[in-house]
N, C-alpha and C positions, 0 to 999 in steps of 0.2 A: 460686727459685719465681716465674712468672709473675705476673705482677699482676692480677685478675679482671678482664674487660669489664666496662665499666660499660653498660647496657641504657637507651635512649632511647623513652621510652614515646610521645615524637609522632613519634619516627622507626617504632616499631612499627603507630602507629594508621594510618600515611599507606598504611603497607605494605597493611594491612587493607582501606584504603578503595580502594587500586587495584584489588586482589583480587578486590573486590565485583561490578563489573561484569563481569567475567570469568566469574566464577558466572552470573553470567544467560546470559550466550554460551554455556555447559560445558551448562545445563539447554536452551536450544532445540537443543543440538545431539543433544541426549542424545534429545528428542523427534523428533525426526528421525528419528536412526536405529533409535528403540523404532518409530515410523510405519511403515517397510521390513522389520522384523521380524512386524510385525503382518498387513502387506500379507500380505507371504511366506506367512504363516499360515491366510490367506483372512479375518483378522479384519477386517472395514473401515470395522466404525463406530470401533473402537479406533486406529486405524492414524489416518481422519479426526480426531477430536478430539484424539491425540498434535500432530497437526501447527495446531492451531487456538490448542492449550495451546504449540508451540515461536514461534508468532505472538507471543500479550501475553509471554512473555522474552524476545523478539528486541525488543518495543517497550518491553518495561521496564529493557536495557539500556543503551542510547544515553540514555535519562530518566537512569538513575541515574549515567552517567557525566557526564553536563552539570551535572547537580546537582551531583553532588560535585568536580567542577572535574579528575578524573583518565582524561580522555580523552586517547589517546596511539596512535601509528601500529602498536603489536601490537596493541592492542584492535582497531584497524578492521582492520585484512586480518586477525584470528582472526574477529571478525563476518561478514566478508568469506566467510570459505571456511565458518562453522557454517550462513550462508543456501543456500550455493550445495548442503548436504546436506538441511538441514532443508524448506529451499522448489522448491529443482529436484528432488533425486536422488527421494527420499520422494515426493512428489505423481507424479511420472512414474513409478515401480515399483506406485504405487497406483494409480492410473488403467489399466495396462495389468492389474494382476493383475483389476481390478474386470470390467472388460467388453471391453479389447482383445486379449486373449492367443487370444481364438479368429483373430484376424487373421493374426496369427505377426509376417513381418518389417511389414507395413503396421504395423500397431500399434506394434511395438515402435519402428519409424523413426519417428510422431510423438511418443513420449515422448521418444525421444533429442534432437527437434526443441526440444522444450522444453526442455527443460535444458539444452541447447546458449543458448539464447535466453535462460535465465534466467542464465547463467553471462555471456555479453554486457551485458547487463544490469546485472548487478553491477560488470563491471570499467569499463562506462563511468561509474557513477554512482561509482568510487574515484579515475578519473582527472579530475571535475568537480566536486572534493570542491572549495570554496569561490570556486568560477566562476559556478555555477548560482542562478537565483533560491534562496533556502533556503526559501521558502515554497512550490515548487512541485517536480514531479519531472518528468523527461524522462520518458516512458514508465512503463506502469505498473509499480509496484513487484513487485518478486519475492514478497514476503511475501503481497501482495495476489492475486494470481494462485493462490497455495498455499492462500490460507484460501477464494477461490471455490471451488476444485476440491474439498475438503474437506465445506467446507458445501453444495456438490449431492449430495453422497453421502449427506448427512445429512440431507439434504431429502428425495430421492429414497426413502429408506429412511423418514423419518416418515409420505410419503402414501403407502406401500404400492406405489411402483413397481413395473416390475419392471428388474432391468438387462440383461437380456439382448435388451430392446428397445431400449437405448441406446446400441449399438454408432458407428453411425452420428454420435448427436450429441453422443456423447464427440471424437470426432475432430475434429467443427467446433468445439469446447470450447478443446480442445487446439491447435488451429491459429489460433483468433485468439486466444486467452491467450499464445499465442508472439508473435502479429506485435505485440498492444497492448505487449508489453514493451520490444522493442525497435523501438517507434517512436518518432518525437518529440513527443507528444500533451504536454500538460501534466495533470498529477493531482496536489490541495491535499495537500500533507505537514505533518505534526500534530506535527513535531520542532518545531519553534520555537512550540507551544502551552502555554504555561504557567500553570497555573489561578493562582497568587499574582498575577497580573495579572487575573486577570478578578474578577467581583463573587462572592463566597463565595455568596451566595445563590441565587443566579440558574445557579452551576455545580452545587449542590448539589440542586435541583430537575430539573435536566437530568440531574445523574444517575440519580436514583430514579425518575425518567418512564422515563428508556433501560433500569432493570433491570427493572421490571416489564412493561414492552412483553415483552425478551426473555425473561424469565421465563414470560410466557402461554404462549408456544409457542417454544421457542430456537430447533430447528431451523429453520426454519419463516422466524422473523426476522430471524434472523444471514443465513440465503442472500440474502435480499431487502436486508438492508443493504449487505452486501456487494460484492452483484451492482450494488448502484446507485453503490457507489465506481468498480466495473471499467467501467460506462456514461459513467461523469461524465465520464471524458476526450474518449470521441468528440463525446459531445454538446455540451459546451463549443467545441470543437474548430468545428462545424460551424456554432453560434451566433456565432463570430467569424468564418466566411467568410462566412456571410448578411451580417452586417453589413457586413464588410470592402465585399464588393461591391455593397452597397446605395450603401454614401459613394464609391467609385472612379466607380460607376457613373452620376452625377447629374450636371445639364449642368455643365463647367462655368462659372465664373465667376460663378455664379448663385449669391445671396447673399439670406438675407432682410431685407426691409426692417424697421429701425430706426427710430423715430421719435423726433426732439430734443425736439418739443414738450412742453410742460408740459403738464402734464391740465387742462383746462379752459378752456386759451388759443386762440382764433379764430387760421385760418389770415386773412392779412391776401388779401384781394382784388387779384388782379396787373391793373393799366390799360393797357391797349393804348397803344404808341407810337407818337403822332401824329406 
């Protein structure tokens, strides 16, 4: 007769706790591809907020995996390939089914543009995993791009748009949401933000101010938040070369003057040499 295993109850919780971020990966991906079933549908505000809803598990995985200390090289390339469904394939099948499919291939060539771009985007930000500032990103995030495209749909659709007049500025949407992804812009990443470092107070009024803003009108202020993440990078961008060439640009050698003197002390009077 065999001897029973004996069962390891911190061997079993450890198991659990790798588990966990996984489930958040398995749930944005699951949004994703409910998003392209949705698209496919003609549903697009469903298809939009699937993919708004695989956004906070795509950001509350990597939280839950630093917290719990069980971040590991399956988790990032499974991360890896649930963005490149949930934030390229989804957002590009929704966007063309919304208002480019009257195009045919024009259309359909710039969604493949993006997700081309956003799949770029991902494998350069796997091969500068722990090179890069961690406080900043090379080009704009894929996540970010998906939840702008989203939330104009859901903009569009709150003030009574119409889409069939947005043919046109779906494309210029889509063409520089490709180029900001994979350029070198810098845009602030919120992975290294941890509220147990800041003042409880002071994070807990930030909070309840940001949900009743977004509460007044979500649609409305999620785009506009949004949208001012996917700006921040040019602008920053453009506020460093103003400057840059403001300081290159000044004569040089020219320096301003310093003064030793104490406050209050007479310069002494210089006498001609007789």
């Amino acid at each position: 007769m065999k001897p029973k295993r004996r069962r390891h109850p911190k061997r079993d919780r450890k198991r659990g706790i790798y588990l966990l971020p996984n489930l958040f990966t398995s749930a944005s991906l699951f949004g994703g591809f409910y998003a392209i079933i949705a698209a496919i549908q003609s549903r697009f505000e469903a298809a939009a907020t699937a993919i708004l809803v695989s956004c906070l598990f795509d950001a509350l995985d990597g939280k839950i995996a630093r917290y719990t200390r069980t971040s590991s090289h399956f988790g990032t390339e499974y991360d890896s390939l649930s963005d490149l469904v949930a934030f390229g394939v989804a957002p590009g099948v929704l966007v063309f089914q919304w208002v480019l499919a009257p195009y045919g291939r024009l259309g359909w060539l710039a969604c493949f543009t993006y997700v081309v771009c956003g799949a770029l985007r991902l494998a350069r930000f796997n091969v500068q995993v722990g090179v890069q500032n961690p406080g900043l990103f090379k080009g704009l995030p894929i996540p970010g791009a998906a939840a702008f495209i989203a939330s104009f749909i859901l903009f569009i659709t709150a003030i009574g748009g119409r889409r069939e007049s947005l043919h046109w500025l779906a494309l210029a949407i889509i063409y520089t949401l490709s180029f900001l992804m994979v350029s070198g812009l810098d845009y602030l990443s919120f992975k290294k933000f941890e509220i147990r470092r800041q003042k409880p107070f002071n994070v807990l009024v930030s909070i309840i101010l940001m949900l009743i803003v977004v509460a007044y009108r979500p649609r409305i202020v999620l785009f506009f938040l949004i949208g001012g993440y996917v700006i921040s990078g040019p602008i920053v961008s453009l506020v460093r070369a103003r400057t840059h060439k403001a300081i290159s640009t000044s004569p040089a050698g020219e320096m301003p003057f310093i003064s030793t003197k104490d406050e209050g002390e007479e310069t002494p009077e210089i006498q001609p040499v007789k």
